[in-house]
C-alpha positions, 0 to 999 in steps of 0.5 A: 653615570655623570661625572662632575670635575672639580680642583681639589681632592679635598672636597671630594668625599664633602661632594659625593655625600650630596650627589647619590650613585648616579655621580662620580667625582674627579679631581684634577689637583689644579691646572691640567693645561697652562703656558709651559714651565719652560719657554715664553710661549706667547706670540708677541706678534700675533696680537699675544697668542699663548701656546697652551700644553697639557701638563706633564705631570697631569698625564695620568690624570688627563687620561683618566678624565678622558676616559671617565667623560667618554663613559659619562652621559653628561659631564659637569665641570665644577672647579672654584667659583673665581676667575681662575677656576673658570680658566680651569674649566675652560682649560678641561672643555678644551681637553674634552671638546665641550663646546662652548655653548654646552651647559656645564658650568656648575658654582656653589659658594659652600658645599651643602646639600643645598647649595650643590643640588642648586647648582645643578639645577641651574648650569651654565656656560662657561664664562668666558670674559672670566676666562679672559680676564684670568687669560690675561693675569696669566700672559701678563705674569708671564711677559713680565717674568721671562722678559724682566728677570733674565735682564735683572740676573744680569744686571745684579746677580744670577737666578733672580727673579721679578714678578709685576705684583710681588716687585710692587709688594716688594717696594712697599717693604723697602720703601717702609725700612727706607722710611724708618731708616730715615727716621729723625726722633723728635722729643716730646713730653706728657704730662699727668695729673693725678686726681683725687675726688673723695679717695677715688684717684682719675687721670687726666692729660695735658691738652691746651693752654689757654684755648692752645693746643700744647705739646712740651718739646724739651724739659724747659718746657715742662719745667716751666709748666711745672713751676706755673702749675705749683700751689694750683687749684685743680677745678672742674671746668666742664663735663660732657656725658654722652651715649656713644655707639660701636658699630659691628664690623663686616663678616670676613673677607679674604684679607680681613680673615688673613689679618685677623687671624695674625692678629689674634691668633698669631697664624701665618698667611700659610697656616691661615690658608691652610686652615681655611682650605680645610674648613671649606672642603670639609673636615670629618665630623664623628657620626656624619663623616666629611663636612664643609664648615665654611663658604669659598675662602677666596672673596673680597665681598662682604655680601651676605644671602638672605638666608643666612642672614636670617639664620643669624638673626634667629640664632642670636634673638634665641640665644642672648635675646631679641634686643641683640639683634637691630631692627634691619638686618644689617648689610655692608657694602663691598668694596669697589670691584669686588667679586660680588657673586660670592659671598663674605667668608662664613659658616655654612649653618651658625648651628653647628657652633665652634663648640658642637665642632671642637673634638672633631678640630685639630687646633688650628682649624677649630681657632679659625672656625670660632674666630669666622664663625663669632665674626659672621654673628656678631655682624649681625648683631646690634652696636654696642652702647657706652655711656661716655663721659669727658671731663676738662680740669682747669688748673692755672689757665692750663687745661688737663682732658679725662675720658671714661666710660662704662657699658650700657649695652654689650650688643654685638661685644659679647660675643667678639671683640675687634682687635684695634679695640683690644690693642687700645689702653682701658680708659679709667672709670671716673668719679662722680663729678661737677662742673665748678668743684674742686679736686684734689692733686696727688701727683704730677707725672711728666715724661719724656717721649720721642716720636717713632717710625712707621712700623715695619709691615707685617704680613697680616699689615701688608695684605691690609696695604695691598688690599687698601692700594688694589695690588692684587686680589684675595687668591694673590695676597699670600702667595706674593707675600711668600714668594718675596720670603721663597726668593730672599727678598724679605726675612722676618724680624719677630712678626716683622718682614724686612728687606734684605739687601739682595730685596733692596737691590733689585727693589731700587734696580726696578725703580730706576729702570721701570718705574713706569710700569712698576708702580703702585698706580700703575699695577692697580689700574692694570687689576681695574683694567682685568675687572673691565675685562671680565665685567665690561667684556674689554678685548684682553688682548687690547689690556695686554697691548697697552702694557707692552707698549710702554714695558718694552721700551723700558727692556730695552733701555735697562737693557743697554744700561744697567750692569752698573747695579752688579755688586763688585767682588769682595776682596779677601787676604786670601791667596790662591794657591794655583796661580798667586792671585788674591781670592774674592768673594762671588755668588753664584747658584748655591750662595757666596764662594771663595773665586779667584781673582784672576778667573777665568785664566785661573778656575781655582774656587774654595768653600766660604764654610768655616773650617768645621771640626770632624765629627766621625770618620769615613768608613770608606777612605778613613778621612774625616768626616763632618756635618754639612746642611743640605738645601732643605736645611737637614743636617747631614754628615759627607767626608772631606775626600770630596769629590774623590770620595762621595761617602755621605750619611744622615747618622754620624759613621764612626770608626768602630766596627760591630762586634757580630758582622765587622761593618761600622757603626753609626752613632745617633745620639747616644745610641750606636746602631750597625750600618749593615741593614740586615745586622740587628747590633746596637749598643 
């Protein structure tokens, strides 16, 4: 027997169809050894040792993985093909005492038949400059938030905390409501002709005066143009009829499928995970049993094989024609520092199209499948072709600009359009038209406008800014993004994130006292810097070093001087009944409270709830009893004899007793059910 080992029971029965009975399949759900959750456990004095520890809650698993490799007669380790799967590899050898020159290693980018007989054909070491570079993401994380967020709870309030990418998230959303905060509007005006030429009306906009550029300020100004342009003769001054082309864009990436997917289909950073994780590990197909769709989800490549480019190709000439496909195939190139031993987010086989699918799809899983699945194929398909017509009207020195223009050529639009091309208004068809004639004037329209800010980020926006800036890699975008929400930095508005004050606070703290390590360049050399240490094999402890060195300088500083960030308590007109003092509101572990002032020689604390109307009665010392909320945001109903009495219930208790048994009855919505779980009363 072989066992091989990968992360996720997801894939499992996707693996098992490939491999035959000569293979068992063992999933470790994730890390199985890591830095604890408790305790620093790096060695800053000895050049940043970690002191790693099989997880506690990964006992059973650890003990079945032993046992299962001891049987085994070759053990393949097989979790994702990124940096942090090869840190779990290599975290898994360490438990089984796999040597590191052991062939073990085994990367698909997709679960084929294939792609996984291939693998095994070819294992490898484990790499461990991949290792390292995940080693050193890891250590640096954790330096940052056990050193930064006790001194950032004491400066500002308790149970906060601070991450060296999620704090660089963090002041983009801040520095962006700071922006629009600031925001001066500035007027303007438009002004719109509209043509006539044989009843056929165009529009065309002011541009210039003459040879000008011109953009009216205030209605003077527009009045002015108004009365210049009264009794006008509107003429054809030129028009420039071209061919224009659009050009497909690359298959999905990461982020690319995270906004898009925002975009056009309103999914969050978490379903959109969600989905995609589905689509990869497999879904099941009626008749075939469990199938992976797409390839590995995590890639910031646009690199496609030569196989599957080819597939592509042939699909396309076969179904809309040989003309929809370029001469060469097309190829895209990768950003810097892209991972580029993986390929673009694809499907497996573009013949198992969105449709073949869709009953075997929950919803959300099909919509993503057919938005991956159209982007991959439009890709490779050839430019859309427009014939482009742009016309100037001169009337009076003052010069109006028209734009039209109709498909010559679908190409690749047929079958995907880009989201920025549907956000654009529908340029208007123009008449047929020459240069010297003269058209008529229907209508002027001149409006009033005022510039307006930057727009708030999005989450599909800030993953594009993210990206854009190098902060992070595709595994990191949606969880940073979470988090800030997790730990109520940000809120949405709509689709909008926003700060909240609690996120602007500790934003600003961080750009007082660590700027020079929390910053946007700073955090994006550090991801260049992990990249030379996984391809350049640069010694990650030396990366490590260099940030210390300048991050502890910085503790040690804000250390000394930053209680002033620390809110000063609101007082209220409330009196302590205890002592006389006035009560002010605090915030502690579970949100704001009413403290008194003169604590701690006075310990006197009130909730902050507003005084609620009883909904049913204790069944136990007959006080009332009223609705609570609990952390996870469920409704549930306590007496208010608390702490002397800890009655509480999910159903509303009244004071009624059952008729058959004489314990209460509970009331849920209209109904009345007996509290005694072996009574069967209900009314």
């Amino acid at each position: 027997m072989k066992l091989i080992v990968i992360e996720g029971p997801g894939k499992r029965e996707t693996l098992k169809k490939y491999l035959g009975p000569d293979y068992e399949v063992l999933a470790t759900k994730g890390h199985i050894r890591d830095l604890p959750a408790k305790g620093f456990a790096v060695d800053i004095n000895n050049n940043f040792e970690p002191h790693y520890e099989e997880m506690p809650d990964k006992k059973d698993i650890i003990s079945d993985l032993k046992k299962k490799a001891a049987k085994a007669e070759k053990v393949y380790l097989a979790t994702d093909p990124d940096r942090e799967g090869e840190a779990i590899s290599w975290h898994i050898a360490h438990i089984l005492g796999i040597k590191p020159y052991e062939k073990c290693r085994i990367k698909y980018n997709e679960i084929s038949k294939k792609a996984v007989q291939e693998a095994l054909n070819h294992p490898d070491i484990i790499n461990q400059q991949m290792v390292d570079a995940q080693q050193a993401r890891r250590i640096l994380d954790r330096i940052v938030g056990y050193k930064l967020s006790p001194i950032i709870c004491q400066a500002i309030k308790p149970n906060l905390s601070a991450g060296r990418v999620q704090s660089i998230a963090l002041k983009l959303v801040v520095d962006r409501e700071k922006e629009i905060r600031d925001f001066k509007p500035e007027e303007y005006w438009t002004l719109t002709a509209e043509l006539l030429k044989n009843k056929q009306m165009f529009k065309a906009s002011l541009t210039s005066f003459k040879s000008k550029k011109i953009k009216p300020k205030n209605k003077e100004e527009i009045d002015k143009i108004l009365s210049d342009l009264n009794n006008a003769q509107y003429k054809i001054a030129n028009i420039k009829k071209s061919k224009t082309k659009s050009n497909p864009l690359p298959p999905f990436t990461t982020s690319t499928m995270q906004q898009d997917a925002l975009n056009k289909l309103g999914m969050n950073l978490k379903k959109t995970s969600q989905c995609a994780q589905n689509l990869y590990e497999g879904v099941e197909i009626a008749g075939e049993g469990k199938v992976a769709l797409i390839t590995y989800i995590r890639t910031d490549s646009t690199r496609v094989s030569d196989d599957a480019m080819a597939s592509a190709r042939n699909f396309v000439a076969n179904k809309y024609g040989a003309n929809f496909i370029p001469s060469k195939p097309n190829v895209y190139v990768s950003k810097k520092n892209a991972q580029d031993a993986h390929e673009a987010i694809r499907p497996i086989s573009v013949e198992r199209t969105p449709e073949s699918v869709k009953a075997s799809l929950n919803t959300d899983n099909y919509k993503l499948y057919k938005l991956i699945y159209e982007r991959f194929l439009a890709s490779q398909m050839a430019p859309a072709i427009y014939d482009s017509v742009a016309i100037d009207v001169e009337a009076n020195d003052y010069i109006f600009h028209a734009t039209g223009r109709t498909v010559d050529f679908e190409g690749y639009t047929i079958i995907y359009k880009a989201y920025t091309d549907a956000e654009k208004e529908e340029e208007g068809k123009i008449p047929k038209l020459e240069e010297g004639e003269i058209v008529d004037l229907k209508d002027l329209k001149p409006e009033q406008k005022f510039t307006k800010p930057p727009a708030r980020y999005t989450e599909a926006s800030l993953v594009k800014a993210m990206e854009e800036k190098g902060i992070g890699r595709p595994a990191t975008y949606a969880p940073t993004i979470t988090i800030l929400a997790t730990r109520g930095y940000t809120e949405k508005e709509g689709k909008s994130l926003k700060p909240t004050e609690l996120g602007e606070t500790v934003s600003d703290y961080l750009d007082k006292y660590f700027k020079g390590v929390i910053n946007v360049k700073f955090t994006a050399n550090m991801e260049n810097r992990l990249d030379d240490i996984a391809e350049k094999g640069e010694k990650w402890q030396d990366v490590v070093g260099s940030f210390w060195n300048g991050f502890k300088n910085l503790l040690y500083s804000a250390d000394r001087r930053s209680v002033g960030f620390k809110k000063p308590a609101e007082e209220t007109e409330e009196i302590c009944e205890k002592c006389g003092g006035k009560m002010v509101v605090r915030e502690g572990k579970y949100g704001k409270f009413l403290g008194c002032s003169n604590f701690p020689k006075c310990k006197n604390v009130k909730s902050l709830e507003p005084e609620q109307k009883p909904v049913g009665v204790c069944p136990e010392c007959g006080k009332p009893v009223i609705a609570r909320k609990s952390k996870k945001g469920k409704i549930f109903y306590s007496c208010t004899g608390y702490p002397d009495c800890k009655f509480m219930s999910w159903d509303i208790p009244t004071a009624e007793k059952c008729p058959k048994c004489g314990k209460f009855l509970y009331k849920k919505g209209e109904s009345y059910k007996c509290s005694n779980p072996e009574c069967d009363f209900k009314k």
